[in-house]
TORDO-857749 format. One record per residue: x, z, y of N, C-alpha, C, O, CB in turn; residue in three letters. Coordinates in steps of 0.1 Angstrom, whole numbers, plus 5000, padded with zeros to 4 digits. Each point is the difference from the previous one (the first is absolute). Glycine has a CB too. Layout:
N
XZYXZYXZYXZYXZYALA ...
end
This chain:
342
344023441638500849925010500450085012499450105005499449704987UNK 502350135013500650115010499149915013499949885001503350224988UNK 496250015023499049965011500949945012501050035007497150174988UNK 501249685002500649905014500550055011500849945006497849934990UNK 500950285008501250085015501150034994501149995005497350145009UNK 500949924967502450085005499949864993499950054989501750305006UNK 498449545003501249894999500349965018500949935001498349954970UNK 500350155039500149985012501350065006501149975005496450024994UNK 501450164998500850085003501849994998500950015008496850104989UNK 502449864989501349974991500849915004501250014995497850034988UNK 500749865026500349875005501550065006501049944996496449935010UNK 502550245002501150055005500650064997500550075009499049905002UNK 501150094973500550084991500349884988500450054989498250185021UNK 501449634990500349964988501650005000500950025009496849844989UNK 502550114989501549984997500749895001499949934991499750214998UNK 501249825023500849915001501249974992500349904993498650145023UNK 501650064988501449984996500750174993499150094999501249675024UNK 500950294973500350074994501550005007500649905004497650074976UNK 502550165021501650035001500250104998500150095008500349795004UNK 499650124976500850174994501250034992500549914994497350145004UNK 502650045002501650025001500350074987500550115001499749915027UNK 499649924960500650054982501449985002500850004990497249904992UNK 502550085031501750034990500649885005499749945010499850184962UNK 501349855016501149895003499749864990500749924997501250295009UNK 496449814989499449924993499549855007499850025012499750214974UNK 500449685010499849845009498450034998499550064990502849715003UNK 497450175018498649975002499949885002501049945005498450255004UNK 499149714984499749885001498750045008499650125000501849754979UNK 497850025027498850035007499749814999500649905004500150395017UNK 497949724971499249894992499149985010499950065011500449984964UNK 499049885019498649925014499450134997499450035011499849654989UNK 500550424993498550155000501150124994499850125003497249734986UNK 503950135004500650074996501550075005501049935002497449954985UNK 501850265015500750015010501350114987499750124997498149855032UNK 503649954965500550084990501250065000501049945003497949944988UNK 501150275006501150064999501050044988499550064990499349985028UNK 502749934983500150004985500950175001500950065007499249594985UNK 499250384996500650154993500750034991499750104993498849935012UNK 502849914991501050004991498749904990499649885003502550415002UNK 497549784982499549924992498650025001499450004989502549994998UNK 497150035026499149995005499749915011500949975007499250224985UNK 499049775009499549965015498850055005499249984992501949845005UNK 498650235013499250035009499149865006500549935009501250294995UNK 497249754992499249945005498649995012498850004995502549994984UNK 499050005036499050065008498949834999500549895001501350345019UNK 497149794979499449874999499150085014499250105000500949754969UNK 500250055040499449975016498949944999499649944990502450035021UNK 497350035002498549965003500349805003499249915000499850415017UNK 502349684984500549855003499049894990499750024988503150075018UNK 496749805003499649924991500649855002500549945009497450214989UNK 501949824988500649795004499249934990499250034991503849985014UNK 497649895001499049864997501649875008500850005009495250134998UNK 503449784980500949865004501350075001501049965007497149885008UNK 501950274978501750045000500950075010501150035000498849784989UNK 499150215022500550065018498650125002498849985002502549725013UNK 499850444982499250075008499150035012500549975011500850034978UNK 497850045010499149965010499450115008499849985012499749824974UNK 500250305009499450125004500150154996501050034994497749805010UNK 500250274997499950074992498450064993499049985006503550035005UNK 497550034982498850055001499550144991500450034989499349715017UNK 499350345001500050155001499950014981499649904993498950165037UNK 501950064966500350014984499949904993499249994991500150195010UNK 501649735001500549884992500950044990499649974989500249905029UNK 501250204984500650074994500150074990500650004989499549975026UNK 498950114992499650124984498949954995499550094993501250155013UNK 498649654995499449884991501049964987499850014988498949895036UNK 502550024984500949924993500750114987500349984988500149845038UNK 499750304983501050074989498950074990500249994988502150085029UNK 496649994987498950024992499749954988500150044988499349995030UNK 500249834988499349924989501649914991499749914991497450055028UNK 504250074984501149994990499350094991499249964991502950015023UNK 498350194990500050064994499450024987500650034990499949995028UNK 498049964983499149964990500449884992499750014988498750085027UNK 502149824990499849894990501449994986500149964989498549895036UNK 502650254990501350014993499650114981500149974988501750035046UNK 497750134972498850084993499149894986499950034988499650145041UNK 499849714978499149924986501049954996499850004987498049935020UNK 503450014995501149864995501050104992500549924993499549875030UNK 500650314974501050074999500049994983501150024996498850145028UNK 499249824968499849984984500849845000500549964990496750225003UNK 502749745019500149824992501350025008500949964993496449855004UNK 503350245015501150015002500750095012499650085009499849714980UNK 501950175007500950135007499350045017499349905003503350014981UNK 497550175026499750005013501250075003500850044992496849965009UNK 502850025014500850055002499650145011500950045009500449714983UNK 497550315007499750125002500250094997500150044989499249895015UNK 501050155010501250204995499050055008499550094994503849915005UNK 496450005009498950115007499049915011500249885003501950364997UNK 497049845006499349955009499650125015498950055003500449784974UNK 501750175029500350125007499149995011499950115006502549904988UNK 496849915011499749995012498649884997500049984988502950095024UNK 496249884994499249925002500649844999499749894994499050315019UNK 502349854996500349845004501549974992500749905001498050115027UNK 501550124964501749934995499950024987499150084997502749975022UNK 499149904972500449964986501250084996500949925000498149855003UNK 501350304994502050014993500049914986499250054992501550255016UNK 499849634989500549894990501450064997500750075007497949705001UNK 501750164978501249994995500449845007499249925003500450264973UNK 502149815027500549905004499949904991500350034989500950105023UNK 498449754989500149914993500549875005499649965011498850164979UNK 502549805002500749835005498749985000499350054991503349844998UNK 496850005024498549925001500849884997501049955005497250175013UNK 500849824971499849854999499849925007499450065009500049994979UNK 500949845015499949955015499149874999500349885003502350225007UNK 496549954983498749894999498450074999499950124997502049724989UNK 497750145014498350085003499349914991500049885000499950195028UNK 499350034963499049924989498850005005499350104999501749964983UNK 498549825023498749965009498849984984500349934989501349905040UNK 497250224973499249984987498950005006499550085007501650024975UNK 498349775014499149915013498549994987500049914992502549865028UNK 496650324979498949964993498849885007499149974993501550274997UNK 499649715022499349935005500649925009501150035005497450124989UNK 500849695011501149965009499550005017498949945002502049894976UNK 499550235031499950075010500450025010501050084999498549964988UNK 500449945023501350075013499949915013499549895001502750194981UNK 498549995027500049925013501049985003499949905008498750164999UNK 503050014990501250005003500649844991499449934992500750405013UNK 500949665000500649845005500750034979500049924990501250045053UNK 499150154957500250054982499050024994500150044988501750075014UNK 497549875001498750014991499549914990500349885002499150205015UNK 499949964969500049894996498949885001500249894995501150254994UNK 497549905017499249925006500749925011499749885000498350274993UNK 502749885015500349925007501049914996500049915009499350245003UNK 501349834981500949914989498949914997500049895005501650294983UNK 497649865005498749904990499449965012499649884998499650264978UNK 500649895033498949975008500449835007499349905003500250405002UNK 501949734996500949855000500449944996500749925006499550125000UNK 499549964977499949894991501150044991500449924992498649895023UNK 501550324985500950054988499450014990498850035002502450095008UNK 499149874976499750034984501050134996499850104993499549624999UNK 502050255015500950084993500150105010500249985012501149854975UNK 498650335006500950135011500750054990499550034989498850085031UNK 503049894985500550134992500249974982500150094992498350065029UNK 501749764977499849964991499249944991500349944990500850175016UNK 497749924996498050024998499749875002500049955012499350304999UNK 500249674976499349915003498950025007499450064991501649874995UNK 498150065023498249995003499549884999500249885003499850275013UNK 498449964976499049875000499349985012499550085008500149964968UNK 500449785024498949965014499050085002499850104993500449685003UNK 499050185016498550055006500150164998499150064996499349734997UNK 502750265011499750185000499550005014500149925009501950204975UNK 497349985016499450015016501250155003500750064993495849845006UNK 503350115014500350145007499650104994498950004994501049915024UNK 500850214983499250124993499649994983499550094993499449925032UNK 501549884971499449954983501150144994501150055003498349564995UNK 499650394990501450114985500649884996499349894998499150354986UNK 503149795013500949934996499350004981499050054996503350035029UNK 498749844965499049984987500750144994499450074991500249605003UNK 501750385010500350115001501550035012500749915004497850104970UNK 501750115028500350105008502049904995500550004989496850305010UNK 503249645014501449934998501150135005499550115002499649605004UNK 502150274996501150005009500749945004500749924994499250185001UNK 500249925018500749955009501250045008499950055011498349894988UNK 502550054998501450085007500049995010499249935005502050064983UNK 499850085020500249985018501250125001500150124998496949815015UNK 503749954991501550075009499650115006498950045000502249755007UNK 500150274998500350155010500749945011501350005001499050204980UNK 499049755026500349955012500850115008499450115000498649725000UNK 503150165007500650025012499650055013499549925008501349954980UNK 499250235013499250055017500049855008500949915001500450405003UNK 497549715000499449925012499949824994499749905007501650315016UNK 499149774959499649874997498950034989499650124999502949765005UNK 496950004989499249974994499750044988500649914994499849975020UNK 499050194977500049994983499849894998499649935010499650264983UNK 501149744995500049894993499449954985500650024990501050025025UNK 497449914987499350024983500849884990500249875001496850215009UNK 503450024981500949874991499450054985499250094998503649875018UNK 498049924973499250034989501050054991501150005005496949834998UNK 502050214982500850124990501049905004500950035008497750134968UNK 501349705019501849954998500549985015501350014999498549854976UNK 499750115038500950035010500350154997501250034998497949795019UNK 500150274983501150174998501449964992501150015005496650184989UNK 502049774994500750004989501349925007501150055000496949964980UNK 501649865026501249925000500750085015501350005000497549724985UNK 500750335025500550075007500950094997501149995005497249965004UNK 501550134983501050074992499250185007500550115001502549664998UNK 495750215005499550095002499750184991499950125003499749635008UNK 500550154974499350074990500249894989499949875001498250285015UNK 502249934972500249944987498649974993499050075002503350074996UNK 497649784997498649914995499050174985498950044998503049565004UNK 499450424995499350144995499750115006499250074995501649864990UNK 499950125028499250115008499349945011499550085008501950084987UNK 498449675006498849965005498850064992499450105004501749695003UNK 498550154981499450004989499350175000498850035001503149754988UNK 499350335009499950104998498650085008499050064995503649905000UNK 497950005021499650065013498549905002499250065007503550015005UNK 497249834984499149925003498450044991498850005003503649805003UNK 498350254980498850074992499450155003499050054995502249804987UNK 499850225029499350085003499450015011499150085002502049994985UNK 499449835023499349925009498650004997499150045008502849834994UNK 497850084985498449934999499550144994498950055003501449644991UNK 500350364998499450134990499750125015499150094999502849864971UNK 498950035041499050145010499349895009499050035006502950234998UNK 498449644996498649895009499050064990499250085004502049625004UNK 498750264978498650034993499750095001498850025003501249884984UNK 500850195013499750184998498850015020498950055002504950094979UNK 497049815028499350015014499449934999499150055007502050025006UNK 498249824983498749925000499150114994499250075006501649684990UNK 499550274992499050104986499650105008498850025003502749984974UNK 499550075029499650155010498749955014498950035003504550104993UNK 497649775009498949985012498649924998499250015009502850015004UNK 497949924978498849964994498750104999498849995002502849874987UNK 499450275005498650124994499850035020499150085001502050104964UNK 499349805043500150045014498849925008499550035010503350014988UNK 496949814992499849925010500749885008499649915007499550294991UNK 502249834998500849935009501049884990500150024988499950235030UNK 500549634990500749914995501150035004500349995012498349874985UNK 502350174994501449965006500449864998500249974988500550255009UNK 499349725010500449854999501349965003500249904993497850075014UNK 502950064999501949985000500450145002499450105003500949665010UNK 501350234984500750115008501549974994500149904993497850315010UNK 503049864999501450005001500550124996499450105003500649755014UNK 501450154975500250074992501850025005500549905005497250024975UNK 502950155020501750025005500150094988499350104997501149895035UNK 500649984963501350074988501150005004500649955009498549984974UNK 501450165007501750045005500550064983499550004989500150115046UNK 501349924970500850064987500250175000500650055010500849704989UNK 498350324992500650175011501250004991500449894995497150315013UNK 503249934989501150034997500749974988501149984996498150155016UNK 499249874981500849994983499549854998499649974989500150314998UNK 500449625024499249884995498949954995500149904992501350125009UNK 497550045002499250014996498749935013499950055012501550174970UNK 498049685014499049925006499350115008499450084992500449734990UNK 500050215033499250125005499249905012500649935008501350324986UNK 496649775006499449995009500250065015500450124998498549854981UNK 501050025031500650005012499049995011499049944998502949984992UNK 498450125020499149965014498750045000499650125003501649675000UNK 498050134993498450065007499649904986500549894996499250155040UNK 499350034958498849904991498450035008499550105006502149944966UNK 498049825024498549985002499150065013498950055000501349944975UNK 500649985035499750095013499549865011500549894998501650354996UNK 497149795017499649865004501049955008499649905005498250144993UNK 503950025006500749925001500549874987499949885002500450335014UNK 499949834974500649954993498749914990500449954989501850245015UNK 496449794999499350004989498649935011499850025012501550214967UNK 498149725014499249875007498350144991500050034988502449585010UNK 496550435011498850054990498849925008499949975012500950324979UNK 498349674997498349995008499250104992500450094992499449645016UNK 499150244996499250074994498949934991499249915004501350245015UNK 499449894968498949914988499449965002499749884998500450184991UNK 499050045017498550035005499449825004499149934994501750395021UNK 500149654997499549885012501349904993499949895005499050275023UNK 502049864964501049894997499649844997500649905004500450324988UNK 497949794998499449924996498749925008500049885000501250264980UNK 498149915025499449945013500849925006500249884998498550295006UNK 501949935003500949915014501249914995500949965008498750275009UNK 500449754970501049924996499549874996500649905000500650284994UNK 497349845003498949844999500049965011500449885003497950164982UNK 501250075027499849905013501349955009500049935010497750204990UNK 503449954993501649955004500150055015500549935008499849824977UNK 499350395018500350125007501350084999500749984991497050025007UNK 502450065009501250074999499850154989498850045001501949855027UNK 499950164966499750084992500350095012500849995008499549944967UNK 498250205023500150095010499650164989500150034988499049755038UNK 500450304988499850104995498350014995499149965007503150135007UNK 497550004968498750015001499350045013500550045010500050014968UNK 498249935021498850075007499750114996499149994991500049835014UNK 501250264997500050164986498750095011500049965012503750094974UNK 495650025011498950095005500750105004499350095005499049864981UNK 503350095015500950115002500549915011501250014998499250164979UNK 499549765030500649935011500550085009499450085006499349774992UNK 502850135004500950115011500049885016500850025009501450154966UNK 497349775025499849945014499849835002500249914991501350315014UNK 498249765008499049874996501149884995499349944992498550135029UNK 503349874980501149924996500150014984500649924994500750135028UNK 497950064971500250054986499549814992500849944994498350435010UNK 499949604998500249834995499849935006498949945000500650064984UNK 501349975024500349925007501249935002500149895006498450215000UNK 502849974987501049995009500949974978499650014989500150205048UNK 501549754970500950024983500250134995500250115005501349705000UNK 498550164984500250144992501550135001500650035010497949774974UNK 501650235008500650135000501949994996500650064992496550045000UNK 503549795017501450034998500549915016499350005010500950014955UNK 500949955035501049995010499249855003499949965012502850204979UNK 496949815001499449815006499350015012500249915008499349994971UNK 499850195021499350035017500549965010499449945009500150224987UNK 501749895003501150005010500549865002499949955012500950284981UNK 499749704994500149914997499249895009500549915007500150224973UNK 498349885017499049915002499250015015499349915006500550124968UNK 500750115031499849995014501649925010499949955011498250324983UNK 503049734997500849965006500049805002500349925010500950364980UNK 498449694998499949864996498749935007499749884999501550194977UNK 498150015031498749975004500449955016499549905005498850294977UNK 502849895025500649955008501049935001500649965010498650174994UNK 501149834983501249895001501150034997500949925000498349995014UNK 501250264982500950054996500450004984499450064991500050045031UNK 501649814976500750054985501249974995500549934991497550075003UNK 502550115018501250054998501149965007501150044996498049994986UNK 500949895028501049905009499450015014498749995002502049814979UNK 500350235029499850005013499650225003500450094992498449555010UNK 500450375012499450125000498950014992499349934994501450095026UNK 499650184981499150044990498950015009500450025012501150104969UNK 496949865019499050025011499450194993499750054990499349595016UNK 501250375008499850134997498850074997499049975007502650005005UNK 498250114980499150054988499150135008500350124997501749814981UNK 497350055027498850095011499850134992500249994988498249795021UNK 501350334994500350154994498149974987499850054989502150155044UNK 497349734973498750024993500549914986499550034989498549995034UNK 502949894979500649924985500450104995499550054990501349725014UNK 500350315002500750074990499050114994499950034988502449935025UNK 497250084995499050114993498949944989499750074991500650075033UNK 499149774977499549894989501650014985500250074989498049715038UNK 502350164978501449994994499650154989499250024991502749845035UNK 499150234981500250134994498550014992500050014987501750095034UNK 497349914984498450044999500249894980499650064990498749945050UNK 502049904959500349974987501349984992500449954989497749975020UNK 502350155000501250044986499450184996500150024987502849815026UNK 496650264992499450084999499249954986500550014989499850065038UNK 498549884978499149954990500549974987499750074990499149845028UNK 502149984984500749974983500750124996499650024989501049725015UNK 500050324999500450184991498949964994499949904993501150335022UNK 498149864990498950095002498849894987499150054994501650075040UNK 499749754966499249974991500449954990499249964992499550045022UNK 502649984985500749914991500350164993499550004989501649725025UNK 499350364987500450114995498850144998500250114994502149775016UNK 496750064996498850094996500450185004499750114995499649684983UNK 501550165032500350135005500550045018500749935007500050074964UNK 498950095031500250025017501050075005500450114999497549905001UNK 502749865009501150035004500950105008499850025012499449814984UNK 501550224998500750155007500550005016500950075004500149974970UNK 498149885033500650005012500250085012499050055006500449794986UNK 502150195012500650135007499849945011500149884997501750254990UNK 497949895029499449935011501350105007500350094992496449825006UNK 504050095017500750015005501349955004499949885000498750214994UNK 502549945011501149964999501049974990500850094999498549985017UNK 500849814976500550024985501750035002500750064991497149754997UNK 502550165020501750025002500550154994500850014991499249835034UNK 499450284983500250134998499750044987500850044991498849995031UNK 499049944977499250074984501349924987500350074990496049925019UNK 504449854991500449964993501650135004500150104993498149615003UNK 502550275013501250095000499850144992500950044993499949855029UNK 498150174980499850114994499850054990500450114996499249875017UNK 499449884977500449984984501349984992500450054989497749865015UNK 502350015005501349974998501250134996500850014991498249795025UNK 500650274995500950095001499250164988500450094993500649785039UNK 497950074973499450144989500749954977500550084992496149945032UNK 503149864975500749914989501750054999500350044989497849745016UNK 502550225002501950015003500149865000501249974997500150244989UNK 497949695018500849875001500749975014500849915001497650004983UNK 501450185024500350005015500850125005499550114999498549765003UNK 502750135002500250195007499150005019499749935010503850134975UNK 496650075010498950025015501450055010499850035012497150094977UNK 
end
């Protein structure tokens, strides 16, 4: 684990934002993702930026080369069940992809029912829904309960600064989003790398319990995985260990009590993805409407301090983290690659 000073230290070196100059190519710039397009490349900088409830909120110290890291790996386990759209990995924090048309729907795959956000699907049930998304549910599920198995749930590509939207296959369909057979298509591999990341993070210890999936099409039409897989932006983890306890006494799923304890919050606090954040925001009344209440440097470093952790344990491996000014070291890969001129 990276030591609570340099994530301190880091506080003033994270990555905000990005402006670099490929040419006469369009840049888009996403709530973490900052993109440049390269004739039939794109340049992908993924920033320390974090969000919740759909409105960027902060940043936090190697978030970044967390997010593109732990892609990397998963793009690496999924590449046998389906296409990815990875060409190099130049840098910590960036991606080069092949260009691909994105689908303009997100495959949400919910193994448990769960959440705090207003899209969530506990929060649906909690108010007397049966139906999400298409999904019948059975009565008396509690919070935190395993679904009888692992659904999907679709959700729009909301519009800068509006809402995703969870809808079910035949709103896609009748929207004219997606044809009922490359629903179908995308939706089986949907579940086939959900199983594949349960299977993997299980031997870890770890649950993956939700996450979200973005497709696109690349050149030759061909179904290609996209954006970020199983990273604790995109992907809901606890830990086995304490899952089952704290789910009798209807506790919040947190982190084990492990004998390798990296500091005293280690069980005490939520586990190892973006809900933290989440859940520190909702605790003040925030989700997602009005001001954002601003996020104290010891959250963020908690924050960071477990996205760190999930690498590191979901992937059973230690994270390559470069500490300094990432702006320079990234122009310099860049330019060492030829994706850039110096």
């Amino acid at each position: 684990m990276i030591p609570k000073e340099i994530l301190k230290q880091q506080l003033k070196n994270t990555l905000e934002k990005t402006n670099f100059d490929f040419g006469s190519g369009a840049k888009y710039f996403g709530k973490v993702r900052d993109n440049y397009m390269l004739d039939d490349k794109r340049v992908m900088i993924t920033t320390d930026r974090i969000s919740a409830f759909d409105i960027v909120l902060t940043t936090l110290p190697f978030k970044g080369q967390v997010l593109n890291q732990m892609s990397q790996f998963w793009f690496e386990k999924t590449k046998h069940i389906v296409n990815n759209a990875v060409i190099d990995i130049p840098d910590p924090n960036v991606t080069v992809a092949r260009n691909c048309k994105p689908i303009m729907v997100e495959f949400v795959v919910r193994g448990y029912i769960t959440g705090v956000t207003t899209t969530s699907i506990w929060y649906s049930y909690e108010r007397g829904a049966r139906e999400f998304c298409g999904h019948t549910l059975p009565e008396g599920l509690r919070k935190d309960e395993k679904l009888p198995e692992p659904i999907l749930t679709p959700s729009t590509k909301a519009e800068k600064g509006q809402h995703d939207e969870s809808v079910s296959r035949a709103e896609v369909i009748k929207r004219g989003l997606m044809t009922a057979d490359e629903f179908d298509k995308i939706s089986e591999a949907s579940m086939k790398v959900f199983e594949l990341g349960q299977k993997t993070a299980a031997k870890q210890g770890i649950i993956l319990v939700d996450t979200k999936y973005e497709f696109g099409y690349d050149e030759n039409g061909e179904v290609t995985l996209i954006d970020e897989v199983h990273t604790p932006d995109s992907s809901r983890f606890w830990f086995m260990e304490t899952y089952e306890e704290l789910f009798k006494q209807g506790k919040e799923q947190r982190n084990p009590n492990r004998e390798r304890s990296i500091g005293p919050s280690r069980s005490s606090n939520l586990g190892i993805d973006k809900e933290y954040v989440r859940k520190w925001l909702s605790d003040r009344g925030f989700m997602g409407n009005g001001p954002v209440p601003k996020i104290p440097d010891e959250i963020r470093i908690e924050a960071a301090r477990r996205y760190v952790e999930a690498y590191e344990l979901v992937t059973g491996q230690k994270l390559n983290a470069v500490a300094g000014n990432p702006t320079e070291r990234i122009r310099k890969n860049l330019i060492n690659r030829g994706y850039l001129k110096g």
